[in-house]
C-alpha positions as CSV (number, residue, x, y, z in Angstrom):
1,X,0.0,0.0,0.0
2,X,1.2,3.7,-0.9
3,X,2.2,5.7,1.9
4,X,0.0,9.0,2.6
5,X,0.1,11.8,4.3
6,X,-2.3,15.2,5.1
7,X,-3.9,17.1,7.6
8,X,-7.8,17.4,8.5
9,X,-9.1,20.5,10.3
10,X,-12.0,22.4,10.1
11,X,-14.1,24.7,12.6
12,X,-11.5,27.3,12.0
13,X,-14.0,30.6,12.9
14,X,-11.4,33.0,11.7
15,X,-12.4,36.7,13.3
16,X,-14.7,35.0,15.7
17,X,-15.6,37.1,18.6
18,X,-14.8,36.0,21.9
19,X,-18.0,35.9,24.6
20,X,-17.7,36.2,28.3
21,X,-14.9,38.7,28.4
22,X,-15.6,42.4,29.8
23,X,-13.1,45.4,30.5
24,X,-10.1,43.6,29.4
25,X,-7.1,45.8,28.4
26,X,-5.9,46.2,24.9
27,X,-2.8,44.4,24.7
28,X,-4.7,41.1,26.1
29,X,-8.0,42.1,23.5
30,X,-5.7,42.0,21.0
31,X,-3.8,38.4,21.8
32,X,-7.6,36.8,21.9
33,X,-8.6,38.4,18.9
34,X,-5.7,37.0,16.9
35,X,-6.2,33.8,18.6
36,X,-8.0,32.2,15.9
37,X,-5.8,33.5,13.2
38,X,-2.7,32.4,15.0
39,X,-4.2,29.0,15.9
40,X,-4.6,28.1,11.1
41,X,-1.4,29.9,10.6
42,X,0.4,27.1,13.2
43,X,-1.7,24.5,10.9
44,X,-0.3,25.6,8.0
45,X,3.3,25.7,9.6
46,X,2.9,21.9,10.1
47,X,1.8,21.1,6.9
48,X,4.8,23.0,5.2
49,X,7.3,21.4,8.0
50,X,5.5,17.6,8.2
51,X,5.4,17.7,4.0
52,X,2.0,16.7,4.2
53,X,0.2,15.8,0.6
54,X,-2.9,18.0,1.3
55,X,-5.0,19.6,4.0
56,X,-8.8,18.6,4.5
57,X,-11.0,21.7,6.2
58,X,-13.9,20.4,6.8
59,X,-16.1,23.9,7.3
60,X,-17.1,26.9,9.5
61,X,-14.0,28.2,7.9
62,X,-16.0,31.6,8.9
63,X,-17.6,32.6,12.1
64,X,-21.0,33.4,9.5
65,X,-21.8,34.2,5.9
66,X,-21.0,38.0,6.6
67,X,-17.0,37.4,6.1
68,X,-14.4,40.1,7.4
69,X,-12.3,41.0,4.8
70,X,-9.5,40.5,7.3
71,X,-10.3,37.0,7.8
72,X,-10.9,36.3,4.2
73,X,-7.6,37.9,3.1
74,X,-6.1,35.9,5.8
75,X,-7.7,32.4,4.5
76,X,-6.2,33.7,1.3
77,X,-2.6,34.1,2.1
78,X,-2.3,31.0,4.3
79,X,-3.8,28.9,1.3
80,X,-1.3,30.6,-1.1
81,X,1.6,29.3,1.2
82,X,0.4,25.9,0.5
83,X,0.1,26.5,-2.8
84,X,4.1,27.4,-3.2
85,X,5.0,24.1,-1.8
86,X,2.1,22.4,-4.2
87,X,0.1,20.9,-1.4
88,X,-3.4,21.3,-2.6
89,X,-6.4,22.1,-0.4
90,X,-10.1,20.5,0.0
91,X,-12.3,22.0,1.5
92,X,-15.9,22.5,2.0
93,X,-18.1,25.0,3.8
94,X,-20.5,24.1,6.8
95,X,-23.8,25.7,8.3
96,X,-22.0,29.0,9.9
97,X,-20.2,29.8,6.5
98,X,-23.1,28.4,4.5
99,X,-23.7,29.9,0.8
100,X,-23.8,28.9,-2.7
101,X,-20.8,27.9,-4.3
102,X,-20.4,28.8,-8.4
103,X,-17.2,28.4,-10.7
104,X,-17.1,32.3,-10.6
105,X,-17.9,33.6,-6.7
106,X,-14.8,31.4,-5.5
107,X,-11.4,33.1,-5.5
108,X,-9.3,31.3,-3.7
109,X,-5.7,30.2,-5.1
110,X,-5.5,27.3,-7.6
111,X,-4.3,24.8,-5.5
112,X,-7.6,25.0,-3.6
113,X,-10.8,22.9,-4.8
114,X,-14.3,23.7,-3.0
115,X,-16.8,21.2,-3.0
116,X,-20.0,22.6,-4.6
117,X,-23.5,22.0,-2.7
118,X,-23.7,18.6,-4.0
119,X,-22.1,15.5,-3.3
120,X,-19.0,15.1,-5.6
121,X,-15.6,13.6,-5.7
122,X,-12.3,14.7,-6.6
123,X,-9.9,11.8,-7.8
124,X,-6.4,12.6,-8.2
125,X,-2.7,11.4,-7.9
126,X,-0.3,11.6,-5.1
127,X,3.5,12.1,-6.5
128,X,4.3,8.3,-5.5
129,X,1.8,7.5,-8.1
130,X,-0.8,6.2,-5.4
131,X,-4.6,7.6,-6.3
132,X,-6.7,9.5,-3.5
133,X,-10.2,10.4,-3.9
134,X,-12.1,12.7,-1.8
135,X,-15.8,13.5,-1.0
136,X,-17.1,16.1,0.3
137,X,-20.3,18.8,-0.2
138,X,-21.0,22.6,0.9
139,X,-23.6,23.9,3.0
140,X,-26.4,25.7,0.5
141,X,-28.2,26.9,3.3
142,X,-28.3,27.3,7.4
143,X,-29.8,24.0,7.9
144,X,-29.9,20.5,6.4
145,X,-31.8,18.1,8.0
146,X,-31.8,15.4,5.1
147,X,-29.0,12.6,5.3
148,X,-26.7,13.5,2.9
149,X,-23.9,10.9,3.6
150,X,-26.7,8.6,1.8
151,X,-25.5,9.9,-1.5
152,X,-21.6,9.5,-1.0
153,X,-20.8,6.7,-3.1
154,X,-19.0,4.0,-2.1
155,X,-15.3,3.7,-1.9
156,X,-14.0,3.8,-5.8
157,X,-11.1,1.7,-7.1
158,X,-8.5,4.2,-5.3
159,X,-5.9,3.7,-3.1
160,X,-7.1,5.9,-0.3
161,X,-11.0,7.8,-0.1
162,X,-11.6,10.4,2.1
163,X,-15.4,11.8,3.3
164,X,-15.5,15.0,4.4
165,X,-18.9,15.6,6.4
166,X,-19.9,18.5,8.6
167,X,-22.4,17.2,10.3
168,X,-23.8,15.9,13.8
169,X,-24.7,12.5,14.5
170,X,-28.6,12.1,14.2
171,X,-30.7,12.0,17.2
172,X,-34.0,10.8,18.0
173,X,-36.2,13.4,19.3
174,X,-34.1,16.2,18.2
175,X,-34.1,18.9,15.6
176,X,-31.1,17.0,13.6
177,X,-30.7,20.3,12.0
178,X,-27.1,19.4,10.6
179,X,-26.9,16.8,8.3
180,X,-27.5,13.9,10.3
181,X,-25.5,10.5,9.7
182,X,-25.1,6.8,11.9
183,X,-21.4,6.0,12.4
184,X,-22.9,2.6,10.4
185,X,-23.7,4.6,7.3
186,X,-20.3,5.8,7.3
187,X,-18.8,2.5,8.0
188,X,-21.2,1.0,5.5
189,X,-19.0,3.0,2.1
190,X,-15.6,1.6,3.1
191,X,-13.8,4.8,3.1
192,X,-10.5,4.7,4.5
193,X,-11.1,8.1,6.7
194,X,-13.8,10.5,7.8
195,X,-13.2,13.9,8.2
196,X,-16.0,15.4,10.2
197,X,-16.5,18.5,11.2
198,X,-19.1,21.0,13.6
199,X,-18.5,19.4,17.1
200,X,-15.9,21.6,18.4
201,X,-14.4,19.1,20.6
202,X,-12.0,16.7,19.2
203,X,-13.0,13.3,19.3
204,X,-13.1,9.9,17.1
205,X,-16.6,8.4,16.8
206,X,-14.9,5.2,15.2
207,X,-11.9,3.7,14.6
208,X,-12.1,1.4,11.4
209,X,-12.0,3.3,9.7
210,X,-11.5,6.4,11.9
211,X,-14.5,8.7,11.9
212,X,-13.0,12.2,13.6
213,X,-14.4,15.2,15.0
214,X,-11.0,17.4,14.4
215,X,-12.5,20.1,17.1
216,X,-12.2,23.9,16.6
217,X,-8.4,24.7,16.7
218,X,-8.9,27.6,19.3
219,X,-11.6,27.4,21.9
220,X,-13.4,30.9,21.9
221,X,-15.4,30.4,25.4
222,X,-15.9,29.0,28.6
223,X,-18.1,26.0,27.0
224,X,-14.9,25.4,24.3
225,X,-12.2,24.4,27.6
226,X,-9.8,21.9,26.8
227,X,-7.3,20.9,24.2
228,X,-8.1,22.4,20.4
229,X,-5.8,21.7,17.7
230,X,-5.6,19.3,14.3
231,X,-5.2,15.4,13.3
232,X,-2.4,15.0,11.4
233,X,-3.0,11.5,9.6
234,X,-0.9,9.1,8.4
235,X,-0.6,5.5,6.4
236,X,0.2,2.5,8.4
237,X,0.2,-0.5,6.0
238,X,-2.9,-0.4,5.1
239,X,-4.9,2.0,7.1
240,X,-4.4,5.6,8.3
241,X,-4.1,6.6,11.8
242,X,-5.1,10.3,13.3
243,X,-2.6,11.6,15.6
244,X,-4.2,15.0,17.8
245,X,-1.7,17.9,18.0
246,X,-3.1,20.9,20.0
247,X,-2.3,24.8,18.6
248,X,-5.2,26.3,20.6
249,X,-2.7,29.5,22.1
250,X,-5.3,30.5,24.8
251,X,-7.0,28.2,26.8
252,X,-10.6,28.2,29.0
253,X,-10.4,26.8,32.8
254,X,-13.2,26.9,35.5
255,X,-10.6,26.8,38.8
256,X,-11.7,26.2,42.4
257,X,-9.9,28.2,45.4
258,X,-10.4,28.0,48.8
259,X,-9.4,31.2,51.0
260,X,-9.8,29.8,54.6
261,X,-5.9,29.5,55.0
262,X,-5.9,33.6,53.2
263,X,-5.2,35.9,56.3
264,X,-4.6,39.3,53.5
265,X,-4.5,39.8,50.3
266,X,-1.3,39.1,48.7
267,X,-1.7,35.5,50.1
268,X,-5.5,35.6,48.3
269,X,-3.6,36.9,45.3
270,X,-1.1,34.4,45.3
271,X,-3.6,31.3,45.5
272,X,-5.6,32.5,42.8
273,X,-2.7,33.3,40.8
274,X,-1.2,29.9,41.5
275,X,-4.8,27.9,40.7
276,X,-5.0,29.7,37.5
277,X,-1.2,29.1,36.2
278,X,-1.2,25.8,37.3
279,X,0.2,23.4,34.2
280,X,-0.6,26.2,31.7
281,X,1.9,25.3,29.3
282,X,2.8,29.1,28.3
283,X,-1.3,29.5,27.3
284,X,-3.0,32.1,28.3
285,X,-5.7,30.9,30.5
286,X,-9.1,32.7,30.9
287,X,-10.4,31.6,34.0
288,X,-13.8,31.7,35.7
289,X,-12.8,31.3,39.1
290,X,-15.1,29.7,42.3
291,X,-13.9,31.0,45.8
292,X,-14.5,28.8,48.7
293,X,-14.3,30.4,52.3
294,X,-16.0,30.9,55.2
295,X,-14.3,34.2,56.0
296,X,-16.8,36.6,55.7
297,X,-14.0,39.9,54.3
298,X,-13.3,37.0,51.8
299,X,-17.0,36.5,50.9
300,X,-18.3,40.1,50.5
301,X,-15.3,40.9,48.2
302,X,-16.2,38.0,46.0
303,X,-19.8,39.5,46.2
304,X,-19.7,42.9,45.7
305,X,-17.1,41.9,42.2
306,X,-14.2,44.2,44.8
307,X,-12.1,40.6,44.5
308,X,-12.3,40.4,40.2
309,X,-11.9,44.2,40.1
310,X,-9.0,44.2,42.2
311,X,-7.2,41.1,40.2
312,X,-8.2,42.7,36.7
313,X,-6.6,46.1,37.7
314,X,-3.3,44.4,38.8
315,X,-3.2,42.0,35.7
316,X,-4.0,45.1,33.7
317,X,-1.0,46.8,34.1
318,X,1.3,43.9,33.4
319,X,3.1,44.2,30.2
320,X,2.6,40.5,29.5
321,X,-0.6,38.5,31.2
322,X,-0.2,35.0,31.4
323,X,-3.8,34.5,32.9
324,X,-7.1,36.6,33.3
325,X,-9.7,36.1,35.4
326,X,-13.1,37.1,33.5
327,X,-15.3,35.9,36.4
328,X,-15.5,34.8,40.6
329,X,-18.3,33.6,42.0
330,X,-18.8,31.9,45.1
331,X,-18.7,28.2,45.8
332,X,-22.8,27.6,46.6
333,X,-22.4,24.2,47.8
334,X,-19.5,22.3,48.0
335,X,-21.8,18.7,48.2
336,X,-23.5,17.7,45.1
337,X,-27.0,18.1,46.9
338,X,-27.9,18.4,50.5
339,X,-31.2,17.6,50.8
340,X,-32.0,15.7,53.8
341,X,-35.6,14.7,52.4
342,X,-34.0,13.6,49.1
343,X,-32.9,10.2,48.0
344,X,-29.7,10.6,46.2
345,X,-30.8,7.5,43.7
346,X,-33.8,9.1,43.0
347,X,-32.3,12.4,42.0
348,X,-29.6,10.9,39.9
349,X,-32.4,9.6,38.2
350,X,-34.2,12.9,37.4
351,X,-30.9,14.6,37.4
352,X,-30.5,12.4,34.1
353,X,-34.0,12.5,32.7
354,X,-34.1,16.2,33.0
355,X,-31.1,17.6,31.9
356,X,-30.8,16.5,28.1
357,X,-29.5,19.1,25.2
358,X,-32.8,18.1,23.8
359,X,-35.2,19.3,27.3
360,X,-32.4,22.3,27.6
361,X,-32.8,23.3,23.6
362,X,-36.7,23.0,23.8
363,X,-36.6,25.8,26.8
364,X,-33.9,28.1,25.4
365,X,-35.3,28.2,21.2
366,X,-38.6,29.8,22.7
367,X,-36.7,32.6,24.3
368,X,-33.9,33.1,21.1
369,X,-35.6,35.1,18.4
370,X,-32.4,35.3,16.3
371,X,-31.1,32.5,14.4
372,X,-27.7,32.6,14.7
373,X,-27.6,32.8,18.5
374,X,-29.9,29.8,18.4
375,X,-27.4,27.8,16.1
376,X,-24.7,28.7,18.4
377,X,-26.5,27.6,21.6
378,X,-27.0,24.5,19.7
379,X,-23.2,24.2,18.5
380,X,-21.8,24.9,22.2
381,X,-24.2,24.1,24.8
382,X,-22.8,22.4,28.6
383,X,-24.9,21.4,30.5
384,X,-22.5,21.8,33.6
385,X,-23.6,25.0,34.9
386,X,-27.7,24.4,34.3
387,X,-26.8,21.5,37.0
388,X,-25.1,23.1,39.3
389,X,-27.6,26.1,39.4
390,X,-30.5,23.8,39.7
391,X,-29.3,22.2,43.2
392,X,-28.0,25.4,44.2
393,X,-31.1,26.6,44.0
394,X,-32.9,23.3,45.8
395,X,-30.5,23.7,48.5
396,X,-31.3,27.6,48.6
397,X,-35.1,26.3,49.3
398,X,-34.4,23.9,51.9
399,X,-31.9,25.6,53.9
400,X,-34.7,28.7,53.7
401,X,-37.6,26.3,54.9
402,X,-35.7,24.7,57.9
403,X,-34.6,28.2,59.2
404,X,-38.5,29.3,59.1
């Protein structure tokens, strides 16, 4: 078998804007806002230094159909640096970057091929001689809720064949807004890879052949924590294996900090300071930050936002900021529910009956008039904090009814 080599990304959101941050200074504005730019250019780095044979993006190249001319000169320029080392592009667009796509309203560098709005495949041949195809399709519109991936075809007489998809497994009971697909269907055409793309956290639904989430290379809020990068994928006899390497240059981290042993404030400082850094990894970290204490000086800072003011002023006048906290709240309850009357079985089992994307997306579309913030609800919701706030508010009831 010939030997391959290429890189799949996709969900880059070039010139998205960042949510959750308030009153931050312009030197640190500036480092987030490049975030997403920096984050493709280290892509394209690796391609040029790892000598890949193409690059996959696999849509949301764009934040929405409204494109910054900054972000699409960027796009541009990177692309043309692949096309002077000859490593072609595929790419295709997904439901934030949706539009039609016509032989005249692309301009993008030659060595770049965008898949139209229907199904197609390009079949060509790698310098060794070996043949790669590649499948893919472009978002027409916002939504797609048929099941496209029925119209790939199935593997061709090629050495390799690659499906790009952006998509979201289907669900039953839900909207299934985004070209839904069963990791079976995939299976079912024999490919050798799958290059998905919309879930922003990496992942790998299968792995024969491996069917990849590559995750948005930079994390752009609180609900986007953890490691963002690429797959670079390579041949191994004959099947291809997806190896993760992170880029993401700023990173999202809830930290917990407990203030009992704090007797003034450079010790509070300090134990913030040291939660936040802790095996950062020369990111920035943006940290939403949950004080524990039963000092009540400690308690009414936290409240009264003296305690974030305070560490945003001091951080602000650093010429570089390794870390920055964009919120502190207090630590309601440090038990997962303390309800005397309640049996913990029982509310594990409503716990997980009720708090379902599905229940949680039937609540919120009500209340979200505009599409787009919909869709992104949709793309990024956790239900982590939803949780939390409903047993902090149970425990707010009973602690309120055994004091009367």
């Amino acid at each position: 078998m010939e030997m391959v080599k290429f890189i799949h990304t996709a969900d880059l959101h070039l010139a998205s804007p960042f949510q959750g941050l308030t009153k931050v200074p312009g030197q640190l504005w500036q480092r987030v806002y490049d975030s997403t730019f920096v984050a493709f250019q280290k892509i394209v780095d690796a391609a040029i230094d790892e000598r890949v044979d193409f690059v996959v993006i696999t849509g949301d190249i764009y934040d929405g159909e409204r494109k910054s001319i900054a972000a699409v000169n960027f796009f541009n320029e990177q692309l043309g640096r692949l096309a002077d080392r000859q490593i072609p592009v595929f790419l295709c667009y997904g439901n934030h970057d949706f539009q039609p796509v016509t032989a005249t309203n692309q301009s993008l560098p030659a060595n770049t091929h965008v898949f139209g709005n229907q199904v197609a495949t390009v079949d060509f041949k790698l310098t060794d001689g070996s043949r790669v195809a590649v499948t893919g399709f472009s978002y027409g519109q916002r939504w797609i809720e048929q099941d496209v991936a029925k119209q790939y075809p199935i593997k061709g007489p090629v050495d390799w064949q690659i499906g790009l998809l952006h998509g979201a497994p289907y669900q039953a009971g839900a909207d299934n807004h985004y070209a839904p697909f069963t990791v079976a269907e995939l299976e079912s055409k024999h490919y050798d890879y799958w290059a998905l793309g919309h879930i922003h956290k990496h992942q790998q639904l299968a792995a024969a052949p491996p069917i990849v989430y590559s995750g948005i290379p930079q994390g752009r809020h609180k609900n986007e924590a953890g490691s963002h990068g690429y797959y670079l994928v390579h041949s191994q006899g004959s099947r291809l294996v997806p190896e993760f390497k992170p880029v993401a240059g700023i990173g999202w981290r809830t930290v917990n900090v407990n203030l009992d042993d704090c007797q003034n404030q450079p010790a509070v400082d300090r134990a913030i300071a040291q939660a936040a850094t802790a095996d950062a990894a020369g990111q920035l970290q943006l940290c939403a930050v949950r004080i524990s204490t039963s000092q009540p000086r400690w308690r009414l800072l936290v409240e009264n936002d003296g305690l974030l003011s305070h560490l945003q002023a001091r951080l602000g006048m650093r010429e570089s900021i390794d870390w920055w906290p964009y919120q502190l709240t207090l630590a309601a309850c440090a038990q997962p529910t303390n309800l005397p009357a309640l049996d913990q079985q029982y509310w594990d089992r409503a716990q997980a009956a009720v708090f379902t994307p599905e229940n949680l997306a039937a609540v919120i579309k009500p209340l979200v008039k505009h599409q787009p913030l919909y869709d992104q609800f949709i793309d990024h919701q956790d239900l982590t904090e939803f949780k939390q706030r409903a047993v902090d508010l149970i425990n707010e009831r009973e602690n309120h009814q055994d004091e009367n």
